[in-house]
N, C-alpha and C positions, 0 to 999 in steps of 0.2 A: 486412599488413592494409591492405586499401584499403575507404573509403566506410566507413566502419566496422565492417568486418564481420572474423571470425575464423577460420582454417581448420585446429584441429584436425589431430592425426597419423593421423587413422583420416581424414580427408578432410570432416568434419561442418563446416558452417558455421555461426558462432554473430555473434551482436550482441558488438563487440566486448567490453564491461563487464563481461561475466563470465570475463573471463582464463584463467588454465590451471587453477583449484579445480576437483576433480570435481562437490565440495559446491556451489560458485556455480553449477555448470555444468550442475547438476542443477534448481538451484530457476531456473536461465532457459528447461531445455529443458521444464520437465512442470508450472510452477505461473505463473510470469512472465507476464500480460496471458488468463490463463485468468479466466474469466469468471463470479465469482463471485455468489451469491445469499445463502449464508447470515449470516446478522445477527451470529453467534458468529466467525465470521472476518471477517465485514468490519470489527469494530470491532478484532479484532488486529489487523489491517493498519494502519487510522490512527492506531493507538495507536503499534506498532512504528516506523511512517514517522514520528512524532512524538519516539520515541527515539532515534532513527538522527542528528538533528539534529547537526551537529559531528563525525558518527564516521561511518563505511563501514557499507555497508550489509550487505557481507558479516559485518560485526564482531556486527552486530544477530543475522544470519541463523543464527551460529554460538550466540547464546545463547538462541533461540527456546524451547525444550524451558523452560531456568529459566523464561524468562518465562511461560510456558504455567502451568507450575507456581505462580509467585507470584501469578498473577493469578486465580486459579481457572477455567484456559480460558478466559479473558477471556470468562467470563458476565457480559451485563452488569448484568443485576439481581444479582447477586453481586459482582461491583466496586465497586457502587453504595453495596452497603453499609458498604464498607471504613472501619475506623475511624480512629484516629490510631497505634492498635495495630497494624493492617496497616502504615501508612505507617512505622512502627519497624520491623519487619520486613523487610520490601522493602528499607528501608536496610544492613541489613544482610546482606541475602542478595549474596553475590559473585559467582552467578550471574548477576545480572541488571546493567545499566546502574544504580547508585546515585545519582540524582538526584534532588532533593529534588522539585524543582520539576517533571519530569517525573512521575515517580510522581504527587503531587498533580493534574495534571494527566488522568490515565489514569483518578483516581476523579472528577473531576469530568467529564468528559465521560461515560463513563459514565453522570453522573444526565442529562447532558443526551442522553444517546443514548433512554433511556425515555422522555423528552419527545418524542420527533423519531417514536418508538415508536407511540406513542398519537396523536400527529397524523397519520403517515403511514400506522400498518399495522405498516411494517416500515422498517429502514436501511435494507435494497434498493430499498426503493417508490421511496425518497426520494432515497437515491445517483444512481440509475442514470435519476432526474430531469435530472439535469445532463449525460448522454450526449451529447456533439457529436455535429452529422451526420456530420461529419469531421475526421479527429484535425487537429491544429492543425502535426503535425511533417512535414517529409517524408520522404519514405520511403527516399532516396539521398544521404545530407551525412556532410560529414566529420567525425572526430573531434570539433573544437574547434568545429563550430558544435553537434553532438551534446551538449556539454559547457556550451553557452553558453545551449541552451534549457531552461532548467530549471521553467519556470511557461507557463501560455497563458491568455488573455483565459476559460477555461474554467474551468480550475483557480482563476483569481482571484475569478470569479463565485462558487465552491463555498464558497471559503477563507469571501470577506466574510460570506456568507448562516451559514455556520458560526458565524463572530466573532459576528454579531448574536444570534446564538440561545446564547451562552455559550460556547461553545465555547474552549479554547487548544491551543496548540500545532500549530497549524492554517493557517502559511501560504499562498500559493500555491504556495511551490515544494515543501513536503510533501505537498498537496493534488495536485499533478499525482502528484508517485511513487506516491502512491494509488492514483492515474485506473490508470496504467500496470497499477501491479500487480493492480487486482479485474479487471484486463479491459475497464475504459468506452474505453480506446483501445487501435489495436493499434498497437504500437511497437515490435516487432519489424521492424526494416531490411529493405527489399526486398534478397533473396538467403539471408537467414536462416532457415534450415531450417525455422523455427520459425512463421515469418510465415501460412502460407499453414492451418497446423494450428488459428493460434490464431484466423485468420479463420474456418475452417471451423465452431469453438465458436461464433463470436460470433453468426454467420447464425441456426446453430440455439437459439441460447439465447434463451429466451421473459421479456423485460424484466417484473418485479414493475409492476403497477399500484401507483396508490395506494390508501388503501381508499376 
């Protein structure tokens, strides 16, 4: 591996992160910085990126399905409504990450995702507000500096603006994995198979206004 890149036995190059799982190596070649719009995924994403907090992120990735399940698709007029009878639930579902404080967390944002709703339109109007003109990473670093950028002055911007508006579980450096994963930056390492595919989406994909 050099620059942080990964060279597969069929000859494919990948960002290093996604190691030898077919499963990781699937959600870095065909979903990872693809360039999302819908409001019903973007809130799994920072919900998931909120779960992931302390644990791998492939750990998340492999129980997406429960999650999907406990959460009602993460609708989030439907999350919203979640009671203290859901949060019993959820605790006890084994499929999912049991955190008390996370769970509680995923319904309350939720309510503040319908706020953010009605003021903006849409979560996309309003995400994809924060879009750098240019990702904040570069495209050629090693491993440990790859490892060491975990937040950008962008991500921190998102995070605070979140915190003010209710928001938890909503660092900067969850806030970047975010950026990464709807697509607002491409990070995909120059040489990565992937880079030039997810640029190609990014051109063509037509940014939500607000209303």
């Amino acid at each position: 591996m050099t620059d942080g890149l990964k060279t597969d036995e069929k000859g494919c190059v990948r960002c290093w992160w996604c190691g030898d799982d077919p499963f990781y190596q699937a959600y870095h070649d065909e979903e990872w910085g693809r360039p999302v719009e819908d409001d019903a995924r973007l809130f799994e994403k920072i919900v998931l990126e909120g779960f992931q907090s302390g644990l791998s992120w492939l750990t998340i990735l492999k129980k997406r399905e429960n999650f999907r399940a406990g959460f009602a698709g993460f609708d989030i007029d439907a999350v919203a409504r979640f009671t203290d009878k859901d949060v019993a639930r959820l605790l006890g579902d084994a499929g999912i990450v049991r955190h008390r404080g996370k769970i509680a967390s995923a319904i309350n944002n939720a309510k503040r995702a319908q706020e953010l709703r009605r003021e903006a339109g849409s979560l996309a109007a309003y995400f994809w507000g924060f879009e750098p003109a240019h990702s904040d990473r570069p495209k050629r670093v090693d491993k440990p500096a790859l490892m060491a950028m975990a937040s950008t002055q962008h991500s921190s911007a998102l995070a605070k603006d979140l915190k003010k508006r209710g928001w938890s579980f909503v660092g900067p450096t969850t806030v970047y994995a975010f950026m990464q994963a709807m697509g607002m930056v491409n990070d995909h390492l120059e040489g990565c198979h992937a880079r030039k595919i997810v640029e190609r989406e990014r051109k063509a994909f037509s940014r939500p206004a607000p209303k």
